[in-house]
N, C-alpha and C positions, 0 to 999 in steps of 0.2 A: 504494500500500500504506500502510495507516496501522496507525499502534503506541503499541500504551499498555506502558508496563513499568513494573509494582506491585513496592516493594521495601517489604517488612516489615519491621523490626529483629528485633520480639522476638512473633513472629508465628507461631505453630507450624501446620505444615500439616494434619496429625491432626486438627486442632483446627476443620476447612473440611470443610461437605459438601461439598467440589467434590473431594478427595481420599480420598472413603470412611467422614467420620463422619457417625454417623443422630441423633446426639443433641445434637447442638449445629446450631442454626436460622441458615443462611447464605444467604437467598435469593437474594441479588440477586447476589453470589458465585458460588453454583450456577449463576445463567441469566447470565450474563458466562461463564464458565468452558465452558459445554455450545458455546460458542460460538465459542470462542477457543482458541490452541491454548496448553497448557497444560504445561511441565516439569514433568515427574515425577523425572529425575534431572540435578541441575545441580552442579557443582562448581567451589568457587572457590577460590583459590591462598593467600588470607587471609584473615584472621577479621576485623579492627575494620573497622567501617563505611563510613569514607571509602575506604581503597586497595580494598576488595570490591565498591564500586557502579563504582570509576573501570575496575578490571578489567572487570567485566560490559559495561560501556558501549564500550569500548576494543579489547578483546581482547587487553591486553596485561598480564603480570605486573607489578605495581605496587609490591608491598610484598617487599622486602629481606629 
């Protein structure tokens, strides 16, 4: 099994054909995405960026 995992900062997902906009041009996005599986709803336990990628990676709560 192999895995890529995209993390954005400041990245809005609206903002991705692969998510449902027609107006903003995401190709290669789109065809990665049609292909892969894709979170629609993900939730993490904190906001700033180091403790929310160590959580994601981890599965463990990080941040105090």
């Amino acid at each position: 099994m192999n895995v890529i995992l995209i993390f954005c900062d400041t990245w809005r997902r609206d903002y991705s054909g692969a998510y449902g906009n027609g107006w903003i041009r995401t190709p290669h996005m789109d065809r990665f995405a049609a292909g892969a599986t894709v979170f629609e709803n993900a939730y993490l336990g904190s906001y700033p960026t180091l403790p929310c990628r160590r959580e994601v990676v981890t599965g463990r709560y990080e941040f105090p």
